[in-house]
C-alpha positions in Angstrom: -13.0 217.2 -24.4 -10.5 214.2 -24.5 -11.8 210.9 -24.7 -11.2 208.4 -22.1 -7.5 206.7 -21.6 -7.5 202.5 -21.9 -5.2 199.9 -22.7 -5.9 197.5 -25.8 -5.4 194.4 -25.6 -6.4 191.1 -27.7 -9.3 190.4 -30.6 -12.6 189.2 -30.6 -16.1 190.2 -29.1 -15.2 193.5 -26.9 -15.1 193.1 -23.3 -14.9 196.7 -21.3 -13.3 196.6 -17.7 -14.0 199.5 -15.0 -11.9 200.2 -12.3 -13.1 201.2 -9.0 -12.8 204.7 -6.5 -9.0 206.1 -6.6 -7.8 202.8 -8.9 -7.1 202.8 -12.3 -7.1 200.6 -15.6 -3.3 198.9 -14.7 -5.5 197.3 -11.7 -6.6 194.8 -13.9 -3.8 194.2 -16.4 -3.5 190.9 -14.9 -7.0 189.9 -15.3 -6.8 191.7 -18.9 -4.2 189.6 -20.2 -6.3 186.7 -18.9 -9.6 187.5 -20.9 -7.7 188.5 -24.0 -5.8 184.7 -24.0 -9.5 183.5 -23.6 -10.4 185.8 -27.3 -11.9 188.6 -25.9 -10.7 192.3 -27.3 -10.1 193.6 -23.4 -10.3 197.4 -23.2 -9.1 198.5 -19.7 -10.4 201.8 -19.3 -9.7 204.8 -16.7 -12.5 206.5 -15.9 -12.6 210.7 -15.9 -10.5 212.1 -13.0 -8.5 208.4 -12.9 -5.3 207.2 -14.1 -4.2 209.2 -17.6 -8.2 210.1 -18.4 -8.8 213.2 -18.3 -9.7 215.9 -15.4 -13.2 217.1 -14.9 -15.5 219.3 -12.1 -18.3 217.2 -13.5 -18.7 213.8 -11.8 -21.7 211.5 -11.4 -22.8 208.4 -12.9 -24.9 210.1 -15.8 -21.6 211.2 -16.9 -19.4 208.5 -16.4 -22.0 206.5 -18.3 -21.9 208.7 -21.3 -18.0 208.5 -21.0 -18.4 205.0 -21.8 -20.4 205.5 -25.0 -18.6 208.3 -26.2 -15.5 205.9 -26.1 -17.4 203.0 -27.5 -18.2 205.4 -30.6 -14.6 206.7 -30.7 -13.4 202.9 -30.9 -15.8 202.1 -33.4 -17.5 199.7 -30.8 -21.4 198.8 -31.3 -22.4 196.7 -28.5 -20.0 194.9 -25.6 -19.5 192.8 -22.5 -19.2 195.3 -19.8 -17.4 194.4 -16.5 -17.2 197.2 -13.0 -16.4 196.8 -9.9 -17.2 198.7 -7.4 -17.5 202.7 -8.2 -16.5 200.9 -12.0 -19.6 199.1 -11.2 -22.2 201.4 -10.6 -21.0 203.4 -13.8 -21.8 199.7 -15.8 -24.8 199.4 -14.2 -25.7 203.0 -15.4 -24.8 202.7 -18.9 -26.2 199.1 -19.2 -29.8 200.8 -17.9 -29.0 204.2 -20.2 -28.0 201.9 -23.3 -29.0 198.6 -23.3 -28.9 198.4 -26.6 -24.8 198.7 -26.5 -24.5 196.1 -23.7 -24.1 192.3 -24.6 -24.2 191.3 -21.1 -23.4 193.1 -17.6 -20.7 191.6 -14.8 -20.8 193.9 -11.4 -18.4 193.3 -8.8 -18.9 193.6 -4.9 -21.1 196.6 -5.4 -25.1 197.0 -5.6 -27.2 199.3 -7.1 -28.5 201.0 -3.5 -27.7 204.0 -2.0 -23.7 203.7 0.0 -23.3 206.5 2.6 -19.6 208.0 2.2 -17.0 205.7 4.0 -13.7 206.6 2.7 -13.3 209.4 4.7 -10.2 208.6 6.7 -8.7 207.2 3.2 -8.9 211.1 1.7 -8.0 212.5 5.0 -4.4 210.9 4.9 -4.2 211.7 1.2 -5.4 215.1 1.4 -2.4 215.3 4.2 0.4 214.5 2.5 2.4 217.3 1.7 5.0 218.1 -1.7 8.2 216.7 1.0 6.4 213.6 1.5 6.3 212.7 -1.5 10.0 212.7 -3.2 9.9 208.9 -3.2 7.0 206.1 -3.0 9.2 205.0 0.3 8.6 208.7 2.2 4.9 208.9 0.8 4.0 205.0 2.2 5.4 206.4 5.5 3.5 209.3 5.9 0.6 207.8 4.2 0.7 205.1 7.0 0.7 207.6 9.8 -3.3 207.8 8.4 -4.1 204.3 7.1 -2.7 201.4 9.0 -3.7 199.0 6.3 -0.9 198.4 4.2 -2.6 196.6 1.5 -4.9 200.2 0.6 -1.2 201.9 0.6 -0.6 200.3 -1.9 -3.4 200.3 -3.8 -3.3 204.1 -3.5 0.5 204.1 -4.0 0.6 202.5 -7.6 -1.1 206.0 -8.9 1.9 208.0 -7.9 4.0 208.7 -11.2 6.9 211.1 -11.5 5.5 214.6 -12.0 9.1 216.3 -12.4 12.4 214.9 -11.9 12.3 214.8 -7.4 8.6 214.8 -7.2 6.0 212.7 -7.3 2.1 213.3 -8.0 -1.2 210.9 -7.2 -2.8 210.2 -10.8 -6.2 211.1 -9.8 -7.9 214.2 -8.8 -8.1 214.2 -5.3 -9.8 217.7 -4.9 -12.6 216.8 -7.3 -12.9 213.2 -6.1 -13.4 214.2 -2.3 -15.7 217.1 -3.2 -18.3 214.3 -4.9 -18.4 211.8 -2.4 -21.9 211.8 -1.9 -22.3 211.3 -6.3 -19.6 208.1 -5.7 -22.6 206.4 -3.2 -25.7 207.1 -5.5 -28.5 204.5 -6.2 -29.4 203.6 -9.8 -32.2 205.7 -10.4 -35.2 204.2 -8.8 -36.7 203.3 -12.5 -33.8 202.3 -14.1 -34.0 198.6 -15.7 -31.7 196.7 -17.5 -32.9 193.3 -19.5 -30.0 191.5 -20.7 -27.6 188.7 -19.0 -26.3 190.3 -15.6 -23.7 188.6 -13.3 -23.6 190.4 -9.9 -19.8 188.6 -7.9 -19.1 189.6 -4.4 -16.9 188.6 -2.0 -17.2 186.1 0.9 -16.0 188.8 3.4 -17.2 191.6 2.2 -20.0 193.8 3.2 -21.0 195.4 0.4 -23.6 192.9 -1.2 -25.7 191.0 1.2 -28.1 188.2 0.8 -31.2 190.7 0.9 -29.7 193.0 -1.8 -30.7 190.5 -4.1 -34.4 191.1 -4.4 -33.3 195.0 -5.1 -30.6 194.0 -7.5 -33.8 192.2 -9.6 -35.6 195.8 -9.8 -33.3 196.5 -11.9 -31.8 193.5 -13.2 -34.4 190.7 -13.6 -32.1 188.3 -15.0 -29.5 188.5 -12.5 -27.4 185.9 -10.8 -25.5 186.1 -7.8 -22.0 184.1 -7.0 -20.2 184.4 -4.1 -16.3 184.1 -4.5 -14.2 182.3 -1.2 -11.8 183.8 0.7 -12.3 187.6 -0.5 -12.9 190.6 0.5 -14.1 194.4 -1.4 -11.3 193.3 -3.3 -11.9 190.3 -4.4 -10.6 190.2 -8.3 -7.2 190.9 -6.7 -7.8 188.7 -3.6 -8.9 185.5 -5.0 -8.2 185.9 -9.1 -8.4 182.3 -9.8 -12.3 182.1 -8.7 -12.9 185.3 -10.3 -11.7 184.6 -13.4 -13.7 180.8 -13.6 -17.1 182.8 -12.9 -16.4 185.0 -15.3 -15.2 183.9 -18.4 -18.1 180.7 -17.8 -20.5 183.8 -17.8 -19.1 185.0 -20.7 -18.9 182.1 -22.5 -22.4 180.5 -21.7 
């Protein structure tokens, strides 16, 4: 099997970013470049059935995990800072409870280590929809994407994984079919005895859902040395929404 896809960039201690459902490692170049000027070696990563990683009918968080040390062994990589958000997040909170050993500290964002009932239903609906016609250029596939999802800012997000397939037709970079078939695996808890010791930074964002107060106490199951921030003015999204915050929490995190 193929090992996983990232972009290099920078020296110093390794830092290892995951991307969340249906995004990709380019998600984060931004925030890469950042961390790398700060003297981290920043590894953006795409995880299986994302971006230019491979394709696979296996999907779960066992497996995503193991994708991560099977890259950290490829690379030559003993131990690292690893940072997830969301579904990226879930996979580093698996691998930091499967391998503490190989984790130097642990930064989730907007996503906690409970159970999340499927909700992005209507998203691969209006993907699934789209037909070969629609998508001949990224203005004709917006259009008919946003005949399903009014929000313009997720059509783009899904948008930026279209790439030219052959010369008048474009193709989605991740595996729908597979994706929408696991949907229940992309929700799953950390397993109930799971434990991770090390530093842990848990971020979410100020209007977003996903992490409440009372997550906190189930967060410290798992994660007894875990601290919570809260960054303004953001949503699920909140690495995109409000970098600037983001970025401060972090790399103090990381530097402390």
């Amino acid at each position: 099997m193929k090992g996983l896809y990232a972009n290099v960039m920078g020296s110093g201690p390794p830092l290892l970013i995951l991307h969340g459902f249906l995004g990709m490692s380019d998600n984060w170049k931004t925030l890469g470049t950042h961390y790398a000027d700060e003297g981290f070696e920043v590894h953006l990563i795409d995880q299986r059935n994302h971006g230019r990683s491979f394709w696979s009918e296996e999907f779960n968080y066992t497996v995503l995990a193991e994708d991560i040390k099977n890259y950290m062994a490829e690379h030559g990589i003993t131990s690292a800072h690893v940072l997830g958000h969301s579904m990226g997040g879930k996979t580093a909170m698996q691998f930091a409870c499967t391998y503490p050993e190989k984790v130097i500290s642990l930064i989730v964002a907007d996503i906690a280590p409970k159970y999340y009932p499927p909700h992005h239903d209507y998203i691969l609906n209006g993907l699934r929809s789209l037909s070969p016609q629609d998508l001949t250029s990224r203005t004709t596939a917006d259009e008919a994407l946003s005949r399903h999802i009014s929000d313009w800012g997720i059509r783009q997000f899904l948008l930026k994984n279209l790439y030219w397939k052959e010369k008048d037709q474009l193709a989605f970079r991740f595996n729908l079919e597979v994706l929408s078939e696991r949907m229940n695996e992309i929700g799953e808890s950390i397993g109930s005895t799971d434990r991770y010791l090390g530093p842990a930074l848990f971020i979410r964002g100020s209007r977003s859902e996903y992490v409440q107060e009372e997550d906190l106490s189930g967060i410290r199951v798992h994660f007894p040395r875990a601290i919570l921030k809260t960054v303004e003015n953001a949503g699920h999204w909140l690495h995109a929404e409000n970098p600037d915050q983001f970025l401060e929490f972090t790399l103090s995190f990381l530097n402390s």
